[in-house]
Each structure stands twice: as C-alpha cells, then as structure tokens.
N, C-alpha and C positions, 0 to 999 in steps of 0.2 A: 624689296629684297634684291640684293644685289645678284649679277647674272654670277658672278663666283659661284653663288650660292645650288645655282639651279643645275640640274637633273637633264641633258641634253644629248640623245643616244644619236652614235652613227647608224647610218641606213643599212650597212653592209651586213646586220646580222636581222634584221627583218627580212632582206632580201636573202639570205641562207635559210631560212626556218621556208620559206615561201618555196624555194630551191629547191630544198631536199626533202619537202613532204610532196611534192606534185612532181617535180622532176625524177629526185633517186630512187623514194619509197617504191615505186612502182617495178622499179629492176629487181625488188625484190621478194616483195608482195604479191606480185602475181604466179611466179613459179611455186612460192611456199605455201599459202593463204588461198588463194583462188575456188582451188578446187575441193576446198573442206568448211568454206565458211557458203555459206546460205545467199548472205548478197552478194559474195564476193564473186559469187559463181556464174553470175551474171558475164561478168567482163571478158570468161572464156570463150563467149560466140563472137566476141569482135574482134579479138587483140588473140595474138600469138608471140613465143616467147625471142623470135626472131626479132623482132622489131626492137628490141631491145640490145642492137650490133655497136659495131665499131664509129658507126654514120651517127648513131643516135648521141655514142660516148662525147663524140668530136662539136655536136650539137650543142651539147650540156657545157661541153667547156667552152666554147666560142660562146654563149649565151654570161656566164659567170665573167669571161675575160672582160668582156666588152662593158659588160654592167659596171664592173670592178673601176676601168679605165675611165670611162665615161666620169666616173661618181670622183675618184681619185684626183685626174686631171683636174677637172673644175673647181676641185676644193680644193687644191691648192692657187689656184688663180684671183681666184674671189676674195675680195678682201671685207674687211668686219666695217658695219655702220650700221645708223640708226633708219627708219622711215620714216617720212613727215606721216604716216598713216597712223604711227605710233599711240602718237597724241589723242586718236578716238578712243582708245582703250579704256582711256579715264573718265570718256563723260559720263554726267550723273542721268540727264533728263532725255538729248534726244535719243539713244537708243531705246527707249519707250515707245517711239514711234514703229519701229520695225518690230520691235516684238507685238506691237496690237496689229499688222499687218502679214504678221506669221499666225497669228492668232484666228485671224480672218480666215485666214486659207486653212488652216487646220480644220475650224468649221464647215467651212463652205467643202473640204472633201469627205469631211467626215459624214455629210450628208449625202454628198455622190455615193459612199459607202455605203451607205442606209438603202440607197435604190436600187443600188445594183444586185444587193443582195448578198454579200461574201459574210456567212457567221463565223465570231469569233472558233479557235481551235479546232477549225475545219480541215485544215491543209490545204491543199492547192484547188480544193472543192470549189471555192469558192474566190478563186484567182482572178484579179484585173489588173491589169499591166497597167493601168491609167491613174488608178487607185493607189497603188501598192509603188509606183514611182513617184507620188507624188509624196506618199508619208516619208518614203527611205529619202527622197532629198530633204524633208523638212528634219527628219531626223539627223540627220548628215550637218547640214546646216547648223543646228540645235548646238550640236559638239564643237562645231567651231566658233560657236557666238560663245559660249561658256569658256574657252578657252582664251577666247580673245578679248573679253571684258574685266575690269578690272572689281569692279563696282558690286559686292554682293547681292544688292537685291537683282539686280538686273542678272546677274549668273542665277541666281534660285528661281528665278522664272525661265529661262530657257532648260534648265534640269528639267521643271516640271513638265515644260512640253516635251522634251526628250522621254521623258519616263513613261509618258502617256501615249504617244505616237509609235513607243515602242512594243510598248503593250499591242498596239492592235497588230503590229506588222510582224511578232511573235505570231499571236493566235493567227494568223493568215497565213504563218507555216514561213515565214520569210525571216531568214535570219542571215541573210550578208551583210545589210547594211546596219544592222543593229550590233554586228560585231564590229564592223571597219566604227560607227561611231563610240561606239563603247570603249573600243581600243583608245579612241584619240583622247575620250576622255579622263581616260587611266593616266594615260601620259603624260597629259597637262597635270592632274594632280601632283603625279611622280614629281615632275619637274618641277616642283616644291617643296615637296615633302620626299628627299631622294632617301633619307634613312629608310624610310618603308620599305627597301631594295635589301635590310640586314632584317626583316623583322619575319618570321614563320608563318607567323598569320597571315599575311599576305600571299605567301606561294600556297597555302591552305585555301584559302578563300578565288586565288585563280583555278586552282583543279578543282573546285566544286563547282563554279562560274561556267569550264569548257565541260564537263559532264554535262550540265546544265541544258548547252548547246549541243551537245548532240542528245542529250536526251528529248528536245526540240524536235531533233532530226528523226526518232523513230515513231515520233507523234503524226508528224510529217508525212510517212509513208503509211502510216496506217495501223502499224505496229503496238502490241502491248506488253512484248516481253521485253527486259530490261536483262539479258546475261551476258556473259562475256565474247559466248558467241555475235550477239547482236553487235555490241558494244566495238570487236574487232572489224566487224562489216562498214557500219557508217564510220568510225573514223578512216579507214580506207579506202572507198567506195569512191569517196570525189578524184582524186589521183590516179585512183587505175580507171576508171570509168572516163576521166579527160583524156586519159593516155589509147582509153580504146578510138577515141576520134582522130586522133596523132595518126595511127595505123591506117585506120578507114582513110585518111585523107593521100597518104603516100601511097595506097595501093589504088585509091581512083586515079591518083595526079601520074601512075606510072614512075615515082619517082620525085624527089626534091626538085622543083623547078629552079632554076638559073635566075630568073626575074619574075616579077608579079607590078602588076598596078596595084597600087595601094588605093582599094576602092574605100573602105574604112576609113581612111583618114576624110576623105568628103563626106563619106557618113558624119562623119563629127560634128561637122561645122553646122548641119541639119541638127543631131543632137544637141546641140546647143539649144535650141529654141523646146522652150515649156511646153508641154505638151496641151493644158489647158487653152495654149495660145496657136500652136498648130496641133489640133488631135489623126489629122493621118500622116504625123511627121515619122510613125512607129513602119506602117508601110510603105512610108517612101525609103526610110534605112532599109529595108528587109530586099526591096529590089535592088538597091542600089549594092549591098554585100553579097547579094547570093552567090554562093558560088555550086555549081553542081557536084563539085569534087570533094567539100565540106557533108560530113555526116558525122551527128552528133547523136546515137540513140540514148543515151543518158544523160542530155543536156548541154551539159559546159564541156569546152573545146580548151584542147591541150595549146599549152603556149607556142610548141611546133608548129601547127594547124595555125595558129593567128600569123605567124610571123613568115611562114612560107608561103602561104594565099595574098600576105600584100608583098613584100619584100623581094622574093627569094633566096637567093644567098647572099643577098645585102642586106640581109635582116642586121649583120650588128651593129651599122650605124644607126637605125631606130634604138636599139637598147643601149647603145651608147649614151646616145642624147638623152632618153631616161635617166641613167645613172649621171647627167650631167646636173639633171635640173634637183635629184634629190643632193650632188654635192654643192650645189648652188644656195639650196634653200639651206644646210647644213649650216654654212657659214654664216649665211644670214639671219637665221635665227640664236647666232651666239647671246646678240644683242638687238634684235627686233621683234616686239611683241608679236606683229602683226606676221611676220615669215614665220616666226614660231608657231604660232595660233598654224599656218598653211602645213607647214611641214608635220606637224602633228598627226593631221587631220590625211597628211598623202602616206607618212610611212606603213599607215594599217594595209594601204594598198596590195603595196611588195607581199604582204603576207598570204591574201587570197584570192582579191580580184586580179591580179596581173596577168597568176596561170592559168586562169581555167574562165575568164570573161574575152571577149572580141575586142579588139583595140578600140572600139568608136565607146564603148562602154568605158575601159579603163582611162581613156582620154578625157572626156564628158567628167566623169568624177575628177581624176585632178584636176583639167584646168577653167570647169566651169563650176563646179560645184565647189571645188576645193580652191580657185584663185579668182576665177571672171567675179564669182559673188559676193566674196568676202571683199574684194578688192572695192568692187562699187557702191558697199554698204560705207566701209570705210571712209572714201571720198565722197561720197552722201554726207557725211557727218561730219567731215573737215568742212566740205559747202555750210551747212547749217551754221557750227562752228562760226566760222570765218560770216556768214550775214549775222548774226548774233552778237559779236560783239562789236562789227561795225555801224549796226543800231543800237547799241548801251544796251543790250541784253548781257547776263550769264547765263 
C-alpha cells in the first residue's frame, strides 16, 4: 500500500484531548460536580476552588505553548526518509524467534502470578507491581510488534498474546496500559483502513469500548451500580483527583519553585533496566524521587506536580523537547515503517500517561518500551538478516 494511501494523525489533537480532560475539566468539574456526585466528593478535602487562579491559567498556557512549538519547530525541520530498520518488517521466519521469547516470559510470569496469588477480577486485591509491570510491557510491546510486522501470521500471534495478557491485566483492575496499547493498535489498523474514520459503526463500537473502560473502573473500586451518578464520578475522578495533588504540592512547596533538580530523569535511567533483572530497582526509584512536598492521596499526580518538583519554571523546555520528539517522529513515519510502528505506540501517551504519571514512568514508556526495544529487536533482525544471507541462507 502506498503511504498516499495511509491514515497518519498529527500529535497535536491527542495532546488537546490529554489537555483538556486533566488540565481544563477540572476548572470546571469541581465547582459544579464535586459536591453532588458521591466520588467526586472526595476531592473537596484536598483541592479548593482557589487553586484554580490566574498562575494556574498562565500554567496551562505555557504548558500548550511550549508543546505546540516544540512539536511545530521540529516538524518543520525534519525531513522525509526511509530506515534501513525498514526492511525487518517483512521477514517471514526470524521474528519467530522473539515471539517464542515473549512467549517464554509470558509463562515464566504468568506463573510468578500463580505464586504470588493475585485472582483474576479482584482489583487491586491482589496487586504486584512486579507482576502486573511485567504483563503491561509485554502488552505494550505486543502492539508495537503487530504494527510493525508486515507478515500475517506473525501479526495473529502477537494479537493472541495481546489479547491474553490483556485479559489478566484487566481482571487485576489495571487498565492504562491495556488502553495506551489498544489505542496503538486502532491506529495502526486506521492507518490502513482510514475510511473506517466516515463509517458509524466505528464511533459506535468506540463509545461502547470507553464505557467498557470505565465500567472496569467501578469493578475496580468495588462498586456494583452502574448509573449516571456512578458513571459521572469515575469519568471525572482521575483529573480532579491529579488536580487535588497540583494543590497539595504548591501549598507544601509554599509556592511554585524557581528551579528544581530533576531527580526523575536519573530515576529513568534505573527504570530502564527489567525488573526481573534488578528487582529492588522499584525502591531505589521511590528514594531517588521522593520528594516531601509531593502528596498524592488518590494516586496519580497532576502534571503541575511532575513538572515543578524537577524543573521549576523551566519546565517548558522539557515540554518543548516532548513536542519536539512527537514532531520528529511525525515526519518520520510519513514514510517509515518502523518510526510509524514508534509514533503509534507514543501518541496514546499524550492522552493519559503524560498528565497524571511521574516523568521516570512517561520517559521509560516512550523511550524504552516505545524506542530502546523496538529499535534493538529491529537491529537484532537486520544482524540475523545480514549473517543469513552471507551464508546462502533465506
């Protein structure tokens, strides 16, 4: 199929939808909703309607500016080519190899599962960070090898693992990463089949999908009614409840700090490494980020919180350089399978993980899960490639 052909969105409206349910919703969610919704009512012991001033307004637009430029600049700069990574796309036999070594590890944790004891549609009952990070990479993973292979059988075997990996990391009440990969994998279909963007059935079949998903979500807390009360709480819930840690953090920190050490980004470089291969690499992150002036009692931390604890008001060159590398990958995947298959697999980011996870988390996913792994598999396979047929193999 020629790339005419194909299906290739800009970043800039996953990064608005990302935007304005975690950043705006909440300017306005909380004065109207709050105090009449059941879970929403929650977020009145932490967050007040102050916090939502002219500092906050200026925040949101310094945050948007900077993304916009970053993304804009670079895409215009970057010019269209192919990758020699291209080329792995098409083999037929050695990506066999890595799927029987995803296959392995799906086993080999699927019976750490078995020990440690987490049953299926428990919710966080039965929570392991060790477990449940190792399925969301393999499922993470999953979506980019389906997108990035050309070969059908070899795409119907990584679906099957996706479908099944998902399965558990559903019933275990975890549903980020089963969205960030389900998104990529929509995408890549889209990006072939782009008429499905005029067809009913399909915007049908997404509102049943994200009900789906937050119907997850009330299983999740323990819940059995399904009304519209419910239903207004957990879609709201993650944005005002990241926005209550925004607050908690400027009222500990006294105030927006001027500078910050960016302890997270060193966290990253730890996160980088599998956990199976260093298992206290989880608490050496935790001391290495701590910060005392961070409180998150509902979990996920507003994107304010991440960016003024490492940055401070130099946060927007970090968000710059984001927006640089999605206008980077933009152009590259005009015409590269392999930046395609990457940028697929990052734009779900912008939508959830950016606002409401720690930077060592949003980093870790783009550039090791989403570039270090895809990239070495890749060049894995050009190596094989290339001794293969300079021993008369195909």
């Amino acid at each position: 199929m020629s790339n005419e052909n194909l299906w290739i969105p800009g970043a800039i409206p996953f990064f608005l939808f990302g935007f304005f349910y975690y950043l705006i919703s909440p300017v306005f969610v909380f004065p109207l909703l709050s105090r009449e919704n059941d879970i929403l009512f929650f977020a009145t012991g932490y967050l007040v309607d102050s916090y939502f001033d002219s500092a906050y307004a200026l925040d949101v637009l310094f945050i948007f500016l900077s993304f916009y430029f970053g993304y804009s600049a670079t895409k215009s700069a970057t010019s269209r080519t192919l990758s020699t990574l291209d080329y792995c796309s098409f083999q037929e036999k050695s990506p066999l190899f890595f799927a029987l070594a995803l296959l392995t590890l799906i086993v080999y944790f699927l019976l750490v599962a078995v020990q440690t004891g987490p049953g299926l549609f428990t919710g966080y009952s039965g929570y392991d960070v060790y477990v449940l990070g190792a399925f969301s990479t393999i499922v993470f993973l999953s979506a980019w090898f389906v997108n990035f292979f050309s070969e059908k059988h070899i795409r119907y075997l990584f679906i099957i693992y996706f479908i099944f990996c998902s399965v558990l990391l559903l019933g275990w009440g975890s549903r980020m990463f089963f969205v960030l990969s389900f998104t990529a994998l929509l995408l890549g279909f889209i990006s072939h089949h782009k008429k499905i963007l005029k067809s009913v059935l399909f915007y049908v079949s997404a509102s049943i999908s994200a009900i789906f998903i937050v119907f997850v979500g009330v299983l999740r807390e323990g819940g059995t009614d399904f009304n519209s009360n419910t239903l207004l709480g957990i879609l709201f819930a993650e944005p005002l409840f990241s926005a209550a840690s925004g607050f908690l953090f400027l009222e500990n920190s006294g105030g927006r700090p001027a500078y910050n050490i960016p302890h997270e980004l060193y966290a990253t470089v730890i996160h980088f490494v599998p956990s199976f291969l260093f298992p206290g690499k989880i608490q050496l992150i935790s001391d290495l980020t701590f910060n005392e002036n961070i409180s998150s009692p509902f979990g996920g931390t507003a994107l304010i919180v991440n960016l003024y604890s490492n940055f401070g008001m130099l946060y927007p060159i970090f968000v710059a350089a984001i927006g640089s590398y999605y206008g980077f990958l933009f152009v590259k995947s005009q015409d590269s399978i392999f930046y395609r298959s990457i940028y697929f697999s990052a734009l779900p980011v912008l939508l959830f993980l950016f606002y409401r996870d720690g930077i060592t988390t949003v980093l870790k996913v783009l550039f090791f899960n989403g570039l270090i792994v895809p990239y070495f598999v890749a060049k894995s396979l050009t190596f094989y490639s290339t001794l293969s047929s300079s021993d008369g193999f195909r």
